[in-house]
N, CA, C and O atoms as a Tripos MOL2 file, in Angstrom:
@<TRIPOS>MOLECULE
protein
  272   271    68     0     0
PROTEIN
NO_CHARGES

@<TRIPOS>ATOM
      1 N           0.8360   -1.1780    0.0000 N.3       1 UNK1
      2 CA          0.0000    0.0000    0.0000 C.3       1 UNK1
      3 C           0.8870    1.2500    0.0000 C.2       1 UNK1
      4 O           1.8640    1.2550    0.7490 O.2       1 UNK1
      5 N           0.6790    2.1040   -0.6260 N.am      2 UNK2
      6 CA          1.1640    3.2200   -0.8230 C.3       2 UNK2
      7 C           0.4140    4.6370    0.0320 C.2       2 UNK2
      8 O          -0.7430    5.0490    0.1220 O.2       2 UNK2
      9 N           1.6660    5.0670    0.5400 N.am      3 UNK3
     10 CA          0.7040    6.2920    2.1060 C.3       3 UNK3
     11 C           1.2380    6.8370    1.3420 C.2       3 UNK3
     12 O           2.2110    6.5410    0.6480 O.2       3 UNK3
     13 N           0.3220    8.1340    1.4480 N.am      4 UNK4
     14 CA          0.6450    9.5300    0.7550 C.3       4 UNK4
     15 C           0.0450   10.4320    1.7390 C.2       4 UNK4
     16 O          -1.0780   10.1640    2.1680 O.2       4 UNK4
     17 N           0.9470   11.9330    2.3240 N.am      5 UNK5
     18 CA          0.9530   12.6440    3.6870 C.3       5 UNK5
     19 C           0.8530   14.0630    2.6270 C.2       5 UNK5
     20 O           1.7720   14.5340    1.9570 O.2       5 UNK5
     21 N          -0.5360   14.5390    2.7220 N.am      6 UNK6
     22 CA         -0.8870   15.6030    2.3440 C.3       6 UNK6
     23 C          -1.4090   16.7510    3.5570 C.2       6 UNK6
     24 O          -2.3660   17.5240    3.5130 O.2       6 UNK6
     25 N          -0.7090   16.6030    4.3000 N.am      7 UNK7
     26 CA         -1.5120   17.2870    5.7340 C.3       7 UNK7
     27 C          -0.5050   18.6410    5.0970 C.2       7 UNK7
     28 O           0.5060   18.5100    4.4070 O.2       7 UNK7
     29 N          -1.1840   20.0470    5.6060 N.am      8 UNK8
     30 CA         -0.5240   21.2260    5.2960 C.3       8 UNK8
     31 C          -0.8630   21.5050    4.2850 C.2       8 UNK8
     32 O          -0.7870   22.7240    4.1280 O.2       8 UNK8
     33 N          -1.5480   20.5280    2.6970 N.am      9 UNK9
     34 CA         -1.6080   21.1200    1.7850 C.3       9 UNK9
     35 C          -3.0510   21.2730    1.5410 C.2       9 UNK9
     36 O          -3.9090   20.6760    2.1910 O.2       9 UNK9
     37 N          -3.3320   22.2520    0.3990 N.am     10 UNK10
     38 CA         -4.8200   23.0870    0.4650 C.3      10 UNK10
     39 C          -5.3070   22.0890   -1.3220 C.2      10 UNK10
     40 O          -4.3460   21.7330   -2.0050 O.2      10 UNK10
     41 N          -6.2420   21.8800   -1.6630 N.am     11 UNK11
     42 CA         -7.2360   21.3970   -2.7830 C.3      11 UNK11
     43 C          -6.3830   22.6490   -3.7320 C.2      11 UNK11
     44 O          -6.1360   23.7870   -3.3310 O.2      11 UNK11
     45 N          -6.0110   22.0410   -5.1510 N.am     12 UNK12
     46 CA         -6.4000   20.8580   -5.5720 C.3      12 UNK12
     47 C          -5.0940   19.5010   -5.0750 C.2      12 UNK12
     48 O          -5.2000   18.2750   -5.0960 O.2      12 UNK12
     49 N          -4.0650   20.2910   -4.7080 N.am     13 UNK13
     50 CA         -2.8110   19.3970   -4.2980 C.3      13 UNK13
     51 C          -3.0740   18.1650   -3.7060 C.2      13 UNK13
     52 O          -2.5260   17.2850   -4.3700 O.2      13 UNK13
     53 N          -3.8950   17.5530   -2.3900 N.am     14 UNK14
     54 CA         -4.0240   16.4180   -2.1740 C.3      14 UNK14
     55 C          -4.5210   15.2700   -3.5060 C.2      14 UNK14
     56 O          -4.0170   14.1580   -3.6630 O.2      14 UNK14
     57 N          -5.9020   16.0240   -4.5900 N.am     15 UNK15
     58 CA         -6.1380   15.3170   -5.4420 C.3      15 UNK15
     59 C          -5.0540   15.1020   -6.4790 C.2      15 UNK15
     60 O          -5.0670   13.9970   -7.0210 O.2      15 UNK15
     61 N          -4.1330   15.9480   -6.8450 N.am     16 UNK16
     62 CA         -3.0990   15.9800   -7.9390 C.3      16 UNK16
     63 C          -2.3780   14.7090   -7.3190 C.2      16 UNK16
     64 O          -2.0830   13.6710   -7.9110 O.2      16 UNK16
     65 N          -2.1450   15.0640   -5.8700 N.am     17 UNK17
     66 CA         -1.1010   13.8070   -5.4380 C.3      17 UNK17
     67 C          -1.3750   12.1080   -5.3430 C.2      17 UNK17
     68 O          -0.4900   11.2570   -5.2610 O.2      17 UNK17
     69 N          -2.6690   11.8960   -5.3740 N.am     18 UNK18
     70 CA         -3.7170   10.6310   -5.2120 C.3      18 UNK18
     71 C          -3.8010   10.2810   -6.8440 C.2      18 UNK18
     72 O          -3.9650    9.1110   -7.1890 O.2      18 UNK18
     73 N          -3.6950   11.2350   -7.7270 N.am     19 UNK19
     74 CA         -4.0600   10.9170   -8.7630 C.3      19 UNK19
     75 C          -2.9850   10.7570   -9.6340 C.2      19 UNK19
     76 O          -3.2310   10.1070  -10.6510 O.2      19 UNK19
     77 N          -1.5050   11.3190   -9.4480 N.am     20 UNK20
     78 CA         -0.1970   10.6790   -9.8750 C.3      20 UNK20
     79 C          -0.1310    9.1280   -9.3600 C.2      20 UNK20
     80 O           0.0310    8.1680  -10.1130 O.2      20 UNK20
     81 N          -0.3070    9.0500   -7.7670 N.am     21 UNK21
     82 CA         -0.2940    7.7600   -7.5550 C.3      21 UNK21
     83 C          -1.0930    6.8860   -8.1850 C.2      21 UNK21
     84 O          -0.5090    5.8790   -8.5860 O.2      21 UNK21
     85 N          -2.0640    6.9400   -8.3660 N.am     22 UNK22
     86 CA         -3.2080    5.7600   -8.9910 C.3      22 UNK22
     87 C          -2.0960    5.2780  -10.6390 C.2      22 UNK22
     88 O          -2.0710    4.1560  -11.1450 O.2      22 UNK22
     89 N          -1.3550    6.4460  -11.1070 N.am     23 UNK23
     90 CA         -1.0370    6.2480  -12.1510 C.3      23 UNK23
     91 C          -0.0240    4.7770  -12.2620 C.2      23 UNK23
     92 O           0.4380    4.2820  -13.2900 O.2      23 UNK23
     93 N           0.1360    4.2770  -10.7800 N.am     24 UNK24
     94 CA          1.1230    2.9960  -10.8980 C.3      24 UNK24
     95 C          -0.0760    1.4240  -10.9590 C.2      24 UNK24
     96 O           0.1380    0.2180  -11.0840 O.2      24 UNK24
     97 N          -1.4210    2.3190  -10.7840 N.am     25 UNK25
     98 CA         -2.0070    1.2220  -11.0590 C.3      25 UNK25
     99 C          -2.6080    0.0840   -9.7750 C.2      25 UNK25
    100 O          -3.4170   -0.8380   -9.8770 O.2      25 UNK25
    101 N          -1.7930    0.6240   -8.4990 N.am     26 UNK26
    102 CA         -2.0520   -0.1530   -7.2170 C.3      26 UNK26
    103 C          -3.4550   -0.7860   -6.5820 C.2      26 UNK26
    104 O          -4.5490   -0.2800   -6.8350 O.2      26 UNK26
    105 N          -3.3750   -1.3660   -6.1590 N.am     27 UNK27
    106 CA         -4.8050   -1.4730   -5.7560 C.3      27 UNK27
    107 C          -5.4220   -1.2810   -4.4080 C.2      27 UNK27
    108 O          -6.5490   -1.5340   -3.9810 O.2      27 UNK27
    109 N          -4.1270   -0.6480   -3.7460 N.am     28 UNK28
    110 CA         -4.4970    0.3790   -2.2140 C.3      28 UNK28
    111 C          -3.9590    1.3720   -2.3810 C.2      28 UNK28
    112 O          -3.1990    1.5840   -3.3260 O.2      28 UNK28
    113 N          -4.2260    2.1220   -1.5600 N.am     29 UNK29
    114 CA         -3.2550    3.6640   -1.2150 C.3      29 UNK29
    115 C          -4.0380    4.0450    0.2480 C.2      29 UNK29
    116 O          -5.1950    3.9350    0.6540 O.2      29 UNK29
    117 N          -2.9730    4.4690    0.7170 N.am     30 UNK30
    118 CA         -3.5430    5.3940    1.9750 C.3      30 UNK30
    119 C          -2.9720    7.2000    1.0920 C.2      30 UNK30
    120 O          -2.1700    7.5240    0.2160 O.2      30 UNK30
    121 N          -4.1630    8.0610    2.1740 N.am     31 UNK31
    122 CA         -3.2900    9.6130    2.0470 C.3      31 UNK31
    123 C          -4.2380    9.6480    3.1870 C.2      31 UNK31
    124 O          -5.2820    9.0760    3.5030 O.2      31 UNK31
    125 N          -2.9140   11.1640    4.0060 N.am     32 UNK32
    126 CA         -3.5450   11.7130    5.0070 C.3      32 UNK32
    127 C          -3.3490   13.5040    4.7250 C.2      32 UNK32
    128 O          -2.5120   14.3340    4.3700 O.2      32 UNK32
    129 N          -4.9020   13.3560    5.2110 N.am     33 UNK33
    130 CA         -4.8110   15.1770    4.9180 C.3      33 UNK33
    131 C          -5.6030   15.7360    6.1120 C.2      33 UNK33
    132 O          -6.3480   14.9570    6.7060 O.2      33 UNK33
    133 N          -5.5160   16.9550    6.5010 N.am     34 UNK34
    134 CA         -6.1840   17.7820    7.4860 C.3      34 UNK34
    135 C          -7.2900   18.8030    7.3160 C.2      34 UNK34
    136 O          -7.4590   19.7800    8.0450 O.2      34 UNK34
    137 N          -7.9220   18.5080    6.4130 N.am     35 UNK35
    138 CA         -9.0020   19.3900    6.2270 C.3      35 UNK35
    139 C         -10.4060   18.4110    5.6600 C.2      35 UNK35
    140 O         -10.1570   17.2770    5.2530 O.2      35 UNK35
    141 N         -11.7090   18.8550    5.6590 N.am     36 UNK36
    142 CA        -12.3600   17.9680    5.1980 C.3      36 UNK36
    143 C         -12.9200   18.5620    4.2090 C.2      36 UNK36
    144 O         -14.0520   18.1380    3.9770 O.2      36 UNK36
    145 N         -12.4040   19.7300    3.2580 N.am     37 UNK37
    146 CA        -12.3400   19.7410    2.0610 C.3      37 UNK37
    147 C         -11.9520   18.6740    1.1530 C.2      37 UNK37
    148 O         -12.6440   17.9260    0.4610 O.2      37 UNK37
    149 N         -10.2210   18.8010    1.3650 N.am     38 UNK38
    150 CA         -9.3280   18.0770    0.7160 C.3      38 UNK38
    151 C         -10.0850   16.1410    0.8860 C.2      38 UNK38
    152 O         -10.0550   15.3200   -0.0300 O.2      38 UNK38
    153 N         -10.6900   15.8870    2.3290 N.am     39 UNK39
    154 CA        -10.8960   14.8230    2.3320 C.3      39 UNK39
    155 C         -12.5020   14.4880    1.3090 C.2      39 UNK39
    156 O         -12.9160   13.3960    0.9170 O.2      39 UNK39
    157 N         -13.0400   15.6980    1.1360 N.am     40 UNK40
    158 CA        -14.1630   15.4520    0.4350 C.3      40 UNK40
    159 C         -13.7590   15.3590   -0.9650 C.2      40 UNK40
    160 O         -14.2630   14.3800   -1.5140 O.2      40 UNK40
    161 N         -13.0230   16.0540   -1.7020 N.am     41 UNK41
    162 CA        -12.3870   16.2060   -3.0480 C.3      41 UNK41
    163 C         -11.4240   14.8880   -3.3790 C.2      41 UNK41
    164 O         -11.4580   14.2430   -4.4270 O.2      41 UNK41
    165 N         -10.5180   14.6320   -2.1860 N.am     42 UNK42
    166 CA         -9.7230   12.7780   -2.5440 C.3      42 UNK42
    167 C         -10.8950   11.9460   -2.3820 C.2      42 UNK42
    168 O         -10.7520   10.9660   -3.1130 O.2      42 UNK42
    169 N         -12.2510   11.8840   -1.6020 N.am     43 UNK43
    170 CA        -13.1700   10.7590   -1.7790 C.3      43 UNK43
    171 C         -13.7520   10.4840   -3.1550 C.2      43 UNK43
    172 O         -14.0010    9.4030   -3.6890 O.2      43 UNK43
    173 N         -13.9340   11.9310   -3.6730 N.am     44 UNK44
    174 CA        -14.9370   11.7370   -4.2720 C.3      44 UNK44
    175 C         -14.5400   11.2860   -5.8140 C.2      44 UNK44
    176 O         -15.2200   10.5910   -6.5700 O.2      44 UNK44
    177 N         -12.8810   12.0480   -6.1340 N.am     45 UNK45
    178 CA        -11.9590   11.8280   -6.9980 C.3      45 UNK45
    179 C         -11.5280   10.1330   -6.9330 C.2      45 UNK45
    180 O         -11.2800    9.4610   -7.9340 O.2      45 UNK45
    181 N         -11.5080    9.6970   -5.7160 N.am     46 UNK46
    182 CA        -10.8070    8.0380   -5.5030 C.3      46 UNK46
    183 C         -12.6640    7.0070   -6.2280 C.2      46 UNK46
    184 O         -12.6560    6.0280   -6.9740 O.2      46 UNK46
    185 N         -13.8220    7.6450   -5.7030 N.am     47 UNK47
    186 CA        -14.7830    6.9150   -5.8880 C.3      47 UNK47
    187 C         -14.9720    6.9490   -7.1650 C.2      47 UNK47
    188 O         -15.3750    5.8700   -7.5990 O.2      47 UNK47
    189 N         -14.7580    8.2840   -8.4400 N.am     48 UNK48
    190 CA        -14.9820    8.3460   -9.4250 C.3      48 UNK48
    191 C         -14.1580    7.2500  -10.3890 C.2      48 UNK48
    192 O         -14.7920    6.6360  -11.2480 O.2      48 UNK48
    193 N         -12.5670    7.0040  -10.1960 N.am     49 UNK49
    194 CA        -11.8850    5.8700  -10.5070 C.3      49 UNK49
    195 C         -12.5240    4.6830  -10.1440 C.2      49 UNK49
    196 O         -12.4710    3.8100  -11.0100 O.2      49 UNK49
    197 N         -12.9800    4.4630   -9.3450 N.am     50 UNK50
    198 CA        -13.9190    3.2100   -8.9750 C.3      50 UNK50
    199 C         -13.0860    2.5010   -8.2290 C.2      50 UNK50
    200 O         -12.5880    1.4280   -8.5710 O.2      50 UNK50
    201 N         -12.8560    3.2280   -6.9020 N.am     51 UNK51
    202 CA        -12.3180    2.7470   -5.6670 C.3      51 UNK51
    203 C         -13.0560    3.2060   -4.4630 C.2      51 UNK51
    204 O         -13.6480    4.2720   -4.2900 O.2      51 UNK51
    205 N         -12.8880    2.0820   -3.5750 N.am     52 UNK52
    206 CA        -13.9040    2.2310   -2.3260 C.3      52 UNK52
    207 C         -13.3620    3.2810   -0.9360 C.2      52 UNK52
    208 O         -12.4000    2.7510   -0.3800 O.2      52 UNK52
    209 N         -13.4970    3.7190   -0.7230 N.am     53 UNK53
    210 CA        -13.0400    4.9130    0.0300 C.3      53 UNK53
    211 C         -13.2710    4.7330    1.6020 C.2      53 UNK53
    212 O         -14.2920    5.2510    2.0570 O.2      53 UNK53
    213 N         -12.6110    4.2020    2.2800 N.am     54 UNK54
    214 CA        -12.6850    4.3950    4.2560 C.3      54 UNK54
    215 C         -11.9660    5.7580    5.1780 C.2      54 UNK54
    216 O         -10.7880    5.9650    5.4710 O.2      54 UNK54
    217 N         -12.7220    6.2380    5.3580 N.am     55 UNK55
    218 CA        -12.3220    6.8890    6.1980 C.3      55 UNK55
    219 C         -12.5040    7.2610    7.8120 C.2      55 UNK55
    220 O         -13.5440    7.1770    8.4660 O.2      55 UNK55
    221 N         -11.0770    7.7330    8.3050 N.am     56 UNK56
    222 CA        -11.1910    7.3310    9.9740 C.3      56 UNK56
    223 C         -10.6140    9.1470   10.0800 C.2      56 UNK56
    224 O         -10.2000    9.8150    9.1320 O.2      56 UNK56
    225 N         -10.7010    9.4150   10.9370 N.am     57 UNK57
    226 CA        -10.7580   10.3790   11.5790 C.3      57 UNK57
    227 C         -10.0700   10.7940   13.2100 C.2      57 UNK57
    228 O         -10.7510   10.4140   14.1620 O.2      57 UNK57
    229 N          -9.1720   11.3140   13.4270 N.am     58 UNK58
    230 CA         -8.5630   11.2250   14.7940 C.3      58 UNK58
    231 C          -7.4230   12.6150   14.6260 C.2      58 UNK58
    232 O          -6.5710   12.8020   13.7580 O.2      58 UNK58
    233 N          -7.8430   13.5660   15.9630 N.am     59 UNK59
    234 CA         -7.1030   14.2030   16.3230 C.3      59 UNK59
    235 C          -7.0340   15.7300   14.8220 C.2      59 UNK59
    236 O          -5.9730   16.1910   14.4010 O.2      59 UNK59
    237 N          -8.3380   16.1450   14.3740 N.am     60 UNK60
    238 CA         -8.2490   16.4760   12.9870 C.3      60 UNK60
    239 C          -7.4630   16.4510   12.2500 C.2      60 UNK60
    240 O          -7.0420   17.4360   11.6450 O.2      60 UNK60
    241 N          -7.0090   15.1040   12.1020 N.am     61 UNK61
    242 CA         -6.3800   14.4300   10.7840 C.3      61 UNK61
    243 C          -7.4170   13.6260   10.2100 C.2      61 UNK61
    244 O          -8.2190   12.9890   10.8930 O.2      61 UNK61
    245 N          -7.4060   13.6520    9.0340 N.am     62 UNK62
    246 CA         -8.2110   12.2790    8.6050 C.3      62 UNK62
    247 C          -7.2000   11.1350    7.5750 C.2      62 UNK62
    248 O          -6.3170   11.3360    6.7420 O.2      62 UNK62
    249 N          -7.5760   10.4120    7.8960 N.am     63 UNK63
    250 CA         -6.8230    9.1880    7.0950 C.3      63 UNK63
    251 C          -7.9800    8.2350    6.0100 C.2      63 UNK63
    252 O          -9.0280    7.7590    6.4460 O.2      63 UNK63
    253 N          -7.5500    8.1060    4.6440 N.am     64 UNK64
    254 CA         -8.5840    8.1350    3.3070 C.3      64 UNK64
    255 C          -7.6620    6.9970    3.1300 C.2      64 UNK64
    256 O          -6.5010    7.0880    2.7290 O.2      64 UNK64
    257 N          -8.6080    5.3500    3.6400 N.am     65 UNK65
    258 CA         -7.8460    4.3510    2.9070 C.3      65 UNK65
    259 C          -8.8000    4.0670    1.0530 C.2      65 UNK65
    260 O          -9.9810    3.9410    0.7290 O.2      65 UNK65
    261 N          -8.0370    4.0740    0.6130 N.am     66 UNK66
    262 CA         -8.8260    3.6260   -0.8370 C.3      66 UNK66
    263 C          -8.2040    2.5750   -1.4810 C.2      66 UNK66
    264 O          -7.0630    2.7070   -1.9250 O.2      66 UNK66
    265 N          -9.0900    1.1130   -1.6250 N.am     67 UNK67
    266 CA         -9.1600    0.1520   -2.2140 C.3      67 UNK67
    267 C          -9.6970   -0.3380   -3.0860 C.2      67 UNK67
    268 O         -10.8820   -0.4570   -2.7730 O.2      67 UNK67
    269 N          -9.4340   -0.8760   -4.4650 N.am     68 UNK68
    270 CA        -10.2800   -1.0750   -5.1620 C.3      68 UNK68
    271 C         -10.9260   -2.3400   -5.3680 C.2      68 UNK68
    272 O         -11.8550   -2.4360   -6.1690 O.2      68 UNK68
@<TRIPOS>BOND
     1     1     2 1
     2     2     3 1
     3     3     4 2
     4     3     5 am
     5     5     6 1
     6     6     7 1
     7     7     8 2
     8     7     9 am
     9     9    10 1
    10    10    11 1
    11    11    12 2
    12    11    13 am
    13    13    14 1
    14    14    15 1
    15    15    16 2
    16    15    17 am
    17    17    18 1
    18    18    19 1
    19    19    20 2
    20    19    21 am
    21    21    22 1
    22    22    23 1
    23    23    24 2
    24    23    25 am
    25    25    26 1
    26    26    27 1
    27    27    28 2
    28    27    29 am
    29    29    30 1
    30    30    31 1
    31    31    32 2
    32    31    33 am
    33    33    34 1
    34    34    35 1
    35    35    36 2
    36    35    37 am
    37    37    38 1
    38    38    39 1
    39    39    40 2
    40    39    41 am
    41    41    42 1
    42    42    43 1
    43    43    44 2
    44    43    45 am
    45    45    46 1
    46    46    47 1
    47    47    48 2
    48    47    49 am
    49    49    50 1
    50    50    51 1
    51    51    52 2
    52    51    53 am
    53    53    54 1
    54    54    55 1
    55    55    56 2
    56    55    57 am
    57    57    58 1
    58    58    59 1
    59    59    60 2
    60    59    61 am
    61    61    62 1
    62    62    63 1
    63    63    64 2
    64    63    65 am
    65    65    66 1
    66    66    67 1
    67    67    68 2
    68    67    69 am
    69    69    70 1
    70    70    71 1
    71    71    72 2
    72    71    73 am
    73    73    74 1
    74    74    75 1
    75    75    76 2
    76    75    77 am
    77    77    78 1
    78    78    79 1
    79    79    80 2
    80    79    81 am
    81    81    82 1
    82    82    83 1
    83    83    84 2
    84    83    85 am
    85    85    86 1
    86    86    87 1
    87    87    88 2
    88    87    89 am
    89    89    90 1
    90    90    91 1
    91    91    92 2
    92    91    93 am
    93    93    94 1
    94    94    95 1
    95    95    96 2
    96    95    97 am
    97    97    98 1
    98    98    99 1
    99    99   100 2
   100    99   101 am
   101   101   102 1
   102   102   103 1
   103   103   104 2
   104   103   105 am
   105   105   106 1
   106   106   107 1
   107   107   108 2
   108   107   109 am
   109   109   110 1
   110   110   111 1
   111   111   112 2
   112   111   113 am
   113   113   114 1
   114   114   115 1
   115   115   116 2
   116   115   117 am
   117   117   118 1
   118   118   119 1
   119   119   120 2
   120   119   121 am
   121   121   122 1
   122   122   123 1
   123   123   124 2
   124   123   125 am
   125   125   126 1
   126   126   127 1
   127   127   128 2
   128   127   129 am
   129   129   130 1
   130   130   131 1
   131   131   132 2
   132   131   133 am
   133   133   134 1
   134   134   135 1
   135   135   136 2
   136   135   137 am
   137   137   138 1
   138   138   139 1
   139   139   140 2
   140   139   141 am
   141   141   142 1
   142   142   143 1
   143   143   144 2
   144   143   145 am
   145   145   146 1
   146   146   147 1
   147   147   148 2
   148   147   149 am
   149   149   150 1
   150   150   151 1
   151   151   152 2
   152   151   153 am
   153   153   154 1
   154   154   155 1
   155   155   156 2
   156   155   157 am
   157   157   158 1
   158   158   159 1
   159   159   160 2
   160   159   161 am
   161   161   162 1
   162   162   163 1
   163   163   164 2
   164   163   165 am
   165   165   166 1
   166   166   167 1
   167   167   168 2
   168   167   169 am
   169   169   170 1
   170   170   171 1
   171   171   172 2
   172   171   173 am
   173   173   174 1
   174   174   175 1
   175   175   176 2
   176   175   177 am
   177   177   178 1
   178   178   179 1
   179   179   180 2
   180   179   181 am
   181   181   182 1
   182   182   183 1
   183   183   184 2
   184   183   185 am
   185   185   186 1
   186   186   187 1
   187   187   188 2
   188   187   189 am
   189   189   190 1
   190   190   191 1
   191   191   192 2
   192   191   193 am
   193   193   194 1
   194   194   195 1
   195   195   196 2
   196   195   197 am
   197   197   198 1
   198   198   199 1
   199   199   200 2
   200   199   201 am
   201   201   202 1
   202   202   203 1
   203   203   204 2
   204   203   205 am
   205   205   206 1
   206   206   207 1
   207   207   208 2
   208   207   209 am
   209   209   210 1
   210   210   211 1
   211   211   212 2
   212   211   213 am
   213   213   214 1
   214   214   215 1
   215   215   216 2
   216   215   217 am
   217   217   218 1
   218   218   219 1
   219   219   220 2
   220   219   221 am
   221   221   222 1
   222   222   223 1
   223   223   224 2
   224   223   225 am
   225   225   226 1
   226   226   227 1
   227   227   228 2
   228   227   229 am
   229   229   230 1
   230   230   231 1
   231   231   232 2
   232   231   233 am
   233   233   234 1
   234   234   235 1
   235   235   236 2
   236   235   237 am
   237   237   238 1
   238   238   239 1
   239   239   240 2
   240   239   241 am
   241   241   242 1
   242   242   243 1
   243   243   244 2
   244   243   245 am
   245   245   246 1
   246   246   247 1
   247   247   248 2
   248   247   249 am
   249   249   250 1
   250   250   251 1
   251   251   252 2
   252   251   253 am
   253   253   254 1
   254   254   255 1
   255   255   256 2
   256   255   257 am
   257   257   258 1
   258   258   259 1
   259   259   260 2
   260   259   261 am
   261   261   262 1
   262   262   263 1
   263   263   264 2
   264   263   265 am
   265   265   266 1
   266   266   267 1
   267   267   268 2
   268   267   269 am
   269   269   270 1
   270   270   271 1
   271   271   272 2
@<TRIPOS>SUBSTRUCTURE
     1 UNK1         2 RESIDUE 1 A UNK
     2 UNK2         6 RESIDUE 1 A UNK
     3 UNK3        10 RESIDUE 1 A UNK
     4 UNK4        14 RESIDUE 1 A UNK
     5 UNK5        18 RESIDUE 1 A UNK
     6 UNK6        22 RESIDUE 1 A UNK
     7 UNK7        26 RESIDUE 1 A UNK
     8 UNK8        30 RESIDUE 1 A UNK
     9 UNK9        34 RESIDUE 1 A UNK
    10 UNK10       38 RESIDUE 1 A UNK
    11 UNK11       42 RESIDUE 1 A UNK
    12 UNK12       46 RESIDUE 1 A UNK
    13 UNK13       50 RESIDUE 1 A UNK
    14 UNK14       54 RESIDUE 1 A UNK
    15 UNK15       58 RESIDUE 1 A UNK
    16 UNK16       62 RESIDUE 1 A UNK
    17 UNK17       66 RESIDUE 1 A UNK
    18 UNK18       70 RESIDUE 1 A UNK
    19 UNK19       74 RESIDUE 1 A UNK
    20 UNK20       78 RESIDUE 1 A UNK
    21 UNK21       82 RESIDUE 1 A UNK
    22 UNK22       86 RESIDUE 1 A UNK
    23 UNK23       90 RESIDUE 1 A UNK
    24 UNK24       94 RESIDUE 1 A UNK
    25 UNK25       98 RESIDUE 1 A UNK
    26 UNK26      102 RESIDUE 1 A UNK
    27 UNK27      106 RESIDUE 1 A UNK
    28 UNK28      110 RESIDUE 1 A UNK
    29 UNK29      114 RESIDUE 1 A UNK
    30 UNK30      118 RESIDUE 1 A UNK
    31 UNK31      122 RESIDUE 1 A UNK
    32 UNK32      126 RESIDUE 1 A UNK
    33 UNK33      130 RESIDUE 1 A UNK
    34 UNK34      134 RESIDUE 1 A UNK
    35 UNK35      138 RESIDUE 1 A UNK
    36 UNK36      142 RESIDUE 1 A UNK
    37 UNK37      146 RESIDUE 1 A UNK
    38 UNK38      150 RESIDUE 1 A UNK
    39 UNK39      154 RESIDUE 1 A UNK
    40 UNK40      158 RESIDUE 1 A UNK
    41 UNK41      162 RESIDUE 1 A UNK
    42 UNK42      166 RESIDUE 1 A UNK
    43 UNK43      170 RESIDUE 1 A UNK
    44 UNK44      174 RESIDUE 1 A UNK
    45 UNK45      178 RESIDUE 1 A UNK
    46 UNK46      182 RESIDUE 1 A UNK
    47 UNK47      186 RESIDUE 1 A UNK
    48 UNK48      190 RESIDUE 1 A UNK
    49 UNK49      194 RESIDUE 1 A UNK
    50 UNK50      198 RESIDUE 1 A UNK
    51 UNK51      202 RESIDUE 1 A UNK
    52 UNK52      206 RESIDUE 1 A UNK
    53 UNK53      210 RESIDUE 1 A UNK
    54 UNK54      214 RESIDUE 1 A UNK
    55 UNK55      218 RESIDUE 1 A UNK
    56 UNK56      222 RESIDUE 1 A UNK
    57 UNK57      226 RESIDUE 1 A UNK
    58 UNK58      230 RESIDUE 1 A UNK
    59 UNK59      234 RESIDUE 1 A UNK
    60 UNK60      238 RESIDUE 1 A UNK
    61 UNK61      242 RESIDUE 1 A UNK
    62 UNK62      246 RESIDUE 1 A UNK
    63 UNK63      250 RESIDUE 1 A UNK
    64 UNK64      254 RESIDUE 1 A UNK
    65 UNK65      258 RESIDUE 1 A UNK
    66 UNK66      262 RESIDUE 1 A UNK
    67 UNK67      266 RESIDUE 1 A UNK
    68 UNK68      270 RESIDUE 1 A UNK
């Protein structure tokens, strides 16, 4: 699985960064980001590829596992 640490950065950057990764084709990824913008924009970007999206929440971080 591939973690990707987007905390600090503002939309569209978390999606740019989720969406280079997908480019290896994996079939997990974690990213963690701190806003629930960014976490609404990587869900909705990871669900549109047609990956299933979990998310947990702790300490306002959120952590976006996506599996396909």
């Amino acid at each position: 699985m591939k973690t990707l640490d987007a905390r600090g950065l503002s939309c569209p950057e978390p999606v740019i960064m989720i969406r280079n990764a997908m480019a290896s084709k994996d079939a997990a990824y974690q990213i963690i980001v701190d806003n629930a913008v960014s976490r609404e924009n990587v869900t909705r970007f990871a669900e549109h590829q047609g990956y299933k999206v979990d998310v947990t929440e702790a300490d306002g971080e959120f952590t976006l596992n996506i599996t396909k």
